[in-house]
MARTI-858688 format. One record per atom (N, C-alpha, C): x, y, z. Coordinates in steps of 0.02 Angstrom, whole numbers, plus 50000, padded with zeros to 5 digits. Example, Ala and Ser with C-alpha at 12.3 -4.5 7.8 and 13.67 -1.06 7.14 Angstrom:
506604971650390;506154977550390;506604983550390;506424988850354;506844994750357;506455000250394;
// end
This chain:
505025139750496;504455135550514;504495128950475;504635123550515;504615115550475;503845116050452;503675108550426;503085107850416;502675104050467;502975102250517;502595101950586;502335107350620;502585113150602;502525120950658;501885124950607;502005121750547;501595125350488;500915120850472;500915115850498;500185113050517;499965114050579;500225113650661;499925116550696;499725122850710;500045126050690;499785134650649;499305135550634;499225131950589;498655131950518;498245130350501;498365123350514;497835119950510;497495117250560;497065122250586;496345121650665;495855119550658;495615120450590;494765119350593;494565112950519;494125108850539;493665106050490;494475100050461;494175097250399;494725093650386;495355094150407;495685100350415;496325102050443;496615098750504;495955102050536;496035099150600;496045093450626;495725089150558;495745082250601;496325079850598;496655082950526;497245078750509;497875080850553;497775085650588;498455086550641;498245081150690;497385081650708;497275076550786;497645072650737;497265067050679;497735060050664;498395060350673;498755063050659;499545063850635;499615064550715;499625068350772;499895068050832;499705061550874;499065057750860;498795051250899;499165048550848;499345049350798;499785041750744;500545042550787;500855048350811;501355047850844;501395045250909;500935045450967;500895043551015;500765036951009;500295033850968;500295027750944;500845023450937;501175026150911;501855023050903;502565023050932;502425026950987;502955030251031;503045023151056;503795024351085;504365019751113;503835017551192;503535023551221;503085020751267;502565018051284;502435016651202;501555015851210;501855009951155;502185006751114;502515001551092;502055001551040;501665003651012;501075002150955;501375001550879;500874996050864;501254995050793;500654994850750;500874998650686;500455003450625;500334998650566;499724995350547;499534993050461;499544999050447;499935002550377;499595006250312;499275002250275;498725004350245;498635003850172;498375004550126;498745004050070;498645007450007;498185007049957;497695009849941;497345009649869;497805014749812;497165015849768;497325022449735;497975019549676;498395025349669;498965025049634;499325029249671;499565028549730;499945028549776;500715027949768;500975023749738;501515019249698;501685026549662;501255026349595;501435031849545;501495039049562;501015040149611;500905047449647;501645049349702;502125044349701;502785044049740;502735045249809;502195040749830;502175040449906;502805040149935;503205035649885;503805031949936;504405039549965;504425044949939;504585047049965;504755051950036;504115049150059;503735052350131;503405044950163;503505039850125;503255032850144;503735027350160;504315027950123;505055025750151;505265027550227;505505035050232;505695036450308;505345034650348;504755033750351;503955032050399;504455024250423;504455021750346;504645011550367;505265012950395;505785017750383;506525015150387;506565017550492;506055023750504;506305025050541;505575021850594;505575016350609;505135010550622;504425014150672;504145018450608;503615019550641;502955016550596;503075013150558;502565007950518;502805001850516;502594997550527;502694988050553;502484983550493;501884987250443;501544981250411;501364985550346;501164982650265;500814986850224;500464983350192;499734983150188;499204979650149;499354986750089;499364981650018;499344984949943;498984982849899;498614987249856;498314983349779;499254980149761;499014975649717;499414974949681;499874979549629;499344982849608;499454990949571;500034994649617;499954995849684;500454997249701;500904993449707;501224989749706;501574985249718;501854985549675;501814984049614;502254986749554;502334990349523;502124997649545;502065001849517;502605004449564;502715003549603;503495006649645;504145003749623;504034996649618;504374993649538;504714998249496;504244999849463;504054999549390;504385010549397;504505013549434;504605020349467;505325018949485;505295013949508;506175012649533;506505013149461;506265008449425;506745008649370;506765011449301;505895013749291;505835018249238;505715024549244;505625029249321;505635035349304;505485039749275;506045041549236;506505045349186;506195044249122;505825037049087;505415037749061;504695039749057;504435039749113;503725043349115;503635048449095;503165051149075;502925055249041;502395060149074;502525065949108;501895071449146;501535075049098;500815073649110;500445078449059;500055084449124;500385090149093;500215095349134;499325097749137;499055097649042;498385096349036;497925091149053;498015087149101;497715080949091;497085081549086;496675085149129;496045087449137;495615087549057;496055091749002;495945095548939;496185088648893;496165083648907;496295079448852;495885077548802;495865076948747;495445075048705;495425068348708;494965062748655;494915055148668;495805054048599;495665061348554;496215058948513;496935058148551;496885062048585;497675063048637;497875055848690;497035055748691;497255049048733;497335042348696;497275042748640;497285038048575;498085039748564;498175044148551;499045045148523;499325042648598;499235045048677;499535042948709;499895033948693;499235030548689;498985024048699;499455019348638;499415023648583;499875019448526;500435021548528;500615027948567;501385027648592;501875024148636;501185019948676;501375016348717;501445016248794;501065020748805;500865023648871;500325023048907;500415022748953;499515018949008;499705025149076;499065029149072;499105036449098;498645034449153;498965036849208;498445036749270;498585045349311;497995049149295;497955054949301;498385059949260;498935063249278;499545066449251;500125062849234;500135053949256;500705052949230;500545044949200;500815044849147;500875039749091;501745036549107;501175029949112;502105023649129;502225020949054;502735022349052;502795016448987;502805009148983;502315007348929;502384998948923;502994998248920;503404999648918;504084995748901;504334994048969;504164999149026;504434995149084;503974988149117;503464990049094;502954981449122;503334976549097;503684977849030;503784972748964;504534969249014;505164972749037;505574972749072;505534967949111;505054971149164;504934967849227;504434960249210;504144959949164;503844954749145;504484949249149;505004951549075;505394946049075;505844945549121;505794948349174;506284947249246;505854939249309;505334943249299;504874937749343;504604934149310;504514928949230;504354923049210;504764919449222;505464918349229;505994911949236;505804911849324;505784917249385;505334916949457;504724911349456;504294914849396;503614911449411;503504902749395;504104902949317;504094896649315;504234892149368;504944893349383;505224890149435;504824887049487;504354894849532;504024893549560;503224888949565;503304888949490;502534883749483;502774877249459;503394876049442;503594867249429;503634865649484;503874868949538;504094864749597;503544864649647;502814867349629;502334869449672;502444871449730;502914877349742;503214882349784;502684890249770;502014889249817;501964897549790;501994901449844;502254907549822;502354914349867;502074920249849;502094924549908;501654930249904;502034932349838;501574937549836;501784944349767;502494947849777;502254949949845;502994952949869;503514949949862;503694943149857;504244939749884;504714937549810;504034941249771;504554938549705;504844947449683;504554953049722;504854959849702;505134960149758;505344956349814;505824955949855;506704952649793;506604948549767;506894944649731;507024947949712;506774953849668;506924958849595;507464963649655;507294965149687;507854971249732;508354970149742;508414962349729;509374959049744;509414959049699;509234957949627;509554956449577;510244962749553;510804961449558;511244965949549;511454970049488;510974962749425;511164968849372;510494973949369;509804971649391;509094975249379;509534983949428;509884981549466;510114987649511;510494993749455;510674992749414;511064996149381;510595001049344;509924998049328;509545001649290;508985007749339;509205007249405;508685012449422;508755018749423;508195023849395;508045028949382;508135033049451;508075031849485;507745036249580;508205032749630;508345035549687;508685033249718;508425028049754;508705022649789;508395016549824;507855016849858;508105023549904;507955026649967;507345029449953;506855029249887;506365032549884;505905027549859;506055022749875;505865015649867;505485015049917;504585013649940;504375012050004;504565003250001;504415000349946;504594995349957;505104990149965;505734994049932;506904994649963;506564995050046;506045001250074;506285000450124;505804994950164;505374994950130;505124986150189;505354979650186;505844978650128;506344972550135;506824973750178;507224980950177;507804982350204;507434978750298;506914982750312;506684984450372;506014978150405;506234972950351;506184966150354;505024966050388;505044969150356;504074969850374;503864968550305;503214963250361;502594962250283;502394964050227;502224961650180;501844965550102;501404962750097;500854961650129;500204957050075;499794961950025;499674957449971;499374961349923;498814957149893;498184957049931;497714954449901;497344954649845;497164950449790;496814952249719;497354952649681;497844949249677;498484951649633;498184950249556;497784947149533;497724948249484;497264955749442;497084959349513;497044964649452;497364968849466;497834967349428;498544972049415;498874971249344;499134976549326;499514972349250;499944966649254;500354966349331;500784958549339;500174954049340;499724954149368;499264949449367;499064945949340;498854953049259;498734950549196;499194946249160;499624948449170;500254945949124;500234939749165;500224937449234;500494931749243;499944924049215;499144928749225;498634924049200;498704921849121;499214926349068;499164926449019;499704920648996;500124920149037;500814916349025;500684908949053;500224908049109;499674901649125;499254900749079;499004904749043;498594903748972;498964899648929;499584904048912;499754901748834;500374892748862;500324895048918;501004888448936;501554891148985;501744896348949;502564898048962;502444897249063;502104899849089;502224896949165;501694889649174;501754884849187;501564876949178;500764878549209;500814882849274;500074881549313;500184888549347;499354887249391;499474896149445;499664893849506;500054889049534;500184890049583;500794894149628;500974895749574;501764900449583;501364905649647;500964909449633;500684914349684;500244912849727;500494913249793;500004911649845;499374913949847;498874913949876;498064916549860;498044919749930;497434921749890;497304926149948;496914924050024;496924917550023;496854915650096;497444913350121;497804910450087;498454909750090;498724915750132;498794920750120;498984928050153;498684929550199;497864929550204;497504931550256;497834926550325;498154919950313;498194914850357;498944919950394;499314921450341;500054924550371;499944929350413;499094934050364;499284941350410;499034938450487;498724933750487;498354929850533;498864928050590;499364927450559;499904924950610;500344931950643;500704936850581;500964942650593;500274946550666;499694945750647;499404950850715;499464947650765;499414941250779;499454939550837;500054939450880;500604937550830;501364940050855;501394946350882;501114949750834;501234958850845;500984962150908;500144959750914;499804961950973;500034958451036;500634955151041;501024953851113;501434957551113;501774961851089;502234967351088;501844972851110;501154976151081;500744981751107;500194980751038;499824986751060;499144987951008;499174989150957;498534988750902;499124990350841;498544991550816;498614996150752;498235002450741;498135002650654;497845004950620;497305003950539;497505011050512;498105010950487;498185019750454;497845018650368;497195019350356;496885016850295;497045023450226;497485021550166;497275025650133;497025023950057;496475028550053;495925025349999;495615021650035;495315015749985;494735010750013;494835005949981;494415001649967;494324994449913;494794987749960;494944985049922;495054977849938;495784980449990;496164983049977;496724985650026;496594985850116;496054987150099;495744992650173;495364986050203;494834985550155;494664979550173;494614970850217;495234970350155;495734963250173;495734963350235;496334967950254;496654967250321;496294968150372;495744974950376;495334974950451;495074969250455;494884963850411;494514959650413;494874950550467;495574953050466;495804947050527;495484947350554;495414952150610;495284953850688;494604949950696;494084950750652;493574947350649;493564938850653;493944937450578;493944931550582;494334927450626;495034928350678;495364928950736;494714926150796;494474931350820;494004930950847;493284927250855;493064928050814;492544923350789;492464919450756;492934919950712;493004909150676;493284905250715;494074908550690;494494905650760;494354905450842;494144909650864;493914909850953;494424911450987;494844915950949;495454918350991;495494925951026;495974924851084;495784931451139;496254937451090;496254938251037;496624944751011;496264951851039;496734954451039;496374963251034;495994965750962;495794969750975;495464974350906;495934978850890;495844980650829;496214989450809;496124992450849;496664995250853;496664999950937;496855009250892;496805008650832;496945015250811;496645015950752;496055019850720;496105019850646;495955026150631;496105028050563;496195032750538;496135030150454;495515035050416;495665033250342;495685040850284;496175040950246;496215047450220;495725046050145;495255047550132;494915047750068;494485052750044;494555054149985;493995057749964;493065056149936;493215047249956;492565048149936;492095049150003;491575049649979;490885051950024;490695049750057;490565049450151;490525045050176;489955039350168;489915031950171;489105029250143;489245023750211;488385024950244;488445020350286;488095012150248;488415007250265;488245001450227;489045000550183;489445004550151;489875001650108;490285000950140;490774995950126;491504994750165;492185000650174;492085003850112;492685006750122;492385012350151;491885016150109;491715022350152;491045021150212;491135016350256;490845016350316;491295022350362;490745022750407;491105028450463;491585024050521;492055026650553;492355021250592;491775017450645;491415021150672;490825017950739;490585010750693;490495012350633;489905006050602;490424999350590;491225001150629;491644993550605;491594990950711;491224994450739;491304991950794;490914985050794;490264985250778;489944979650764;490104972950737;490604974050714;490804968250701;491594966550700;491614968150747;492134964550787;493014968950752;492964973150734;493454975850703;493994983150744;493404985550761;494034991550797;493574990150870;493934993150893;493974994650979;493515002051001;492845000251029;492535005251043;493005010651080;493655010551107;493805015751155;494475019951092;494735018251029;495275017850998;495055025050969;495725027950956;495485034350923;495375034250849;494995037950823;494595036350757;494465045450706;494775042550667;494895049850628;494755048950533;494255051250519;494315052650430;494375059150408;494965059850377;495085063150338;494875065850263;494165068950245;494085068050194;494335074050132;495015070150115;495245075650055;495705070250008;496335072349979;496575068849930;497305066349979;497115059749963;497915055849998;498625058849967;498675061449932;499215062749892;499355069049926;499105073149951;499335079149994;499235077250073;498745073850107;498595073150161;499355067550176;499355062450157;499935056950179;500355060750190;500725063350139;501525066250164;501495070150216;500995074350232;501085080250294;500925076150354;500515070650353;500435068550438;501135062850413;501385058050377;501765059550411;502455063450413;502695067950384;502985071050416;503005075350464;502235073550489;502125077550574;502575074350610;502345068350601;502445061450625;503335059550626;503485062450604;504505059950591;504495067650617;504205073250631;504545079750683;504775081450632;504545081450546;504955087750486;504845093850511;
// end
């Protein structure tokens, strides 16, 4: 029994169930006949939790088109590519004391749930992308986030140092497979920090090295409208916050700032554990984004409420026929 035969089995009723409906409408969605093309995206610690290994094949084998990210993720798949092997799993995490997390902290470790990254790989990747950022802010050239960890993936000697294979890279595979990265709010992220800090003291001249975040909204602005002449295209949301956010939020402004004939989300789906609240953005129910101009009253609409870190990998590997 794959793990396609072992979720329709199994999982029939209540959360279960929705997540096979999502996972079989995320495949038809995207079928060769129905031409549909898929936003993920990411909150959480997604990155660290090793999405990319059930999040790679999804990009390589072109059944995801686009990925809205915190920044957090974004370098934190980085930062997994090449330090690994240094992280550190705490099996107790739950049972920690404040002293444990004090010894973590002066050892040099920044713990998100069970696993602690080491500062030393931020420290790395820091001095890889200041001679990028400079560059990029003398010549008042700025670019997305992505485009400077697009940069880091060619570098041939940074290649020598990775811990994991390429291939478990979600983000190796959205350069390879030549699709979007926007990552709105880049500054709260530790690159973020670090880059506001290096505009502080001098070492990068100004902030214009990084594009902003309307700056991006204008691209993704361009990427949907390209996209939705090919076929419909569909909101695979996981987590909430500014990720989730950002992006449903074209279709609106498309429409009603601009006055353009685009389509709506024609598919959504969000995997989270928090509680549904009518009024908040991330945990609104899908019906309450009809109102404003965001999904498509007729589109199929599915929440999943459990933990992305088990729910992602199984739809999709419904979804790739594991």
């Amino acid at each position: 029994m794959n793990v396609t035969e072992l979720l329709e089995t199994h999982f029939l009723h209540f959360n279960a169930r929705e997540l096979v409906a999502a996972a079989k409408s995320f495949g038809q969605f995207v079928s060769t006949e129905n031409k549909g093309r898929m936003m993920v995206t990411l909150a959480g610690a997604m990155s660290t939790g090793e999405l990319g290994l059930s999040l790679a094949p999804m990009i390589r084998a072109g059944k995801i088109h686009a990925i809205t990210c915190t920044a957090a993720n974004l370098e934190e798949d980085m930062f997994n590519l090449v330090a690994h092997n240094e992280y550190r799993i705490i099996e107790n995490w739950r049972a920690l004391s404040t002293d444990d997390e004090v010894a973590l902290r002066d050892e040099g470790f920044n713990r998100v749930t069970d696993t602690c990254i080491p500062e030393t790989v931020m420290r790395h990747i820091e001095g890889r992308l200041t001679p990028m950022w400079q560059e990029a802010a003398k010549s008042n050239k700025n670019r997305m986030p992505v485009e400077f960890m697009f940069d880091l993936l060619d570098d041939k000697e940074l290649v020598q140092h990775y811990q994991i294979p390429r291939e478990h890279s979600w983000l190796a595979a959205a350069k390879d497979m030549n699709i979007p990265v926007f990552t709105p709010g880049f500054e709260d992220s530790t690159l973020g920090n670090i880059y506001a800090a290096r505009v502080i003291d001098g070492t990068v001249p100004n902030h214009t090295a990084i594009a902003t975040g309307t700056y991006q909204m204008q691209r993704l602005a361009q990427w949907y409208e390209e996209e939705s002449k090919i076929g419909p295209i569909g909101f695979f949301q996981i987590g909430g916050g500014i990720a989730g956010d950002f992006p449903i939020c074209v279709v609106p402004m498309l429409r009603q700032d601009l006055e353009r004939d685009v389509p709506l989300w024609s598919y959504f789906c969000q995997i989270s554990d928090a509680i549904t609240s009518f009024g908040g953005y991330s945990g609104a129910v899908p019906n309450e984004k009809i109102t404003w101009c965001k999904l498509d009253a007729d589109a199929p609409k599915f929440i999943i409420e459990s933990d992305a870190t088990i729910c992602a990998p199984l739809i999709f590997a419904h979804v790739l026929g594991w």
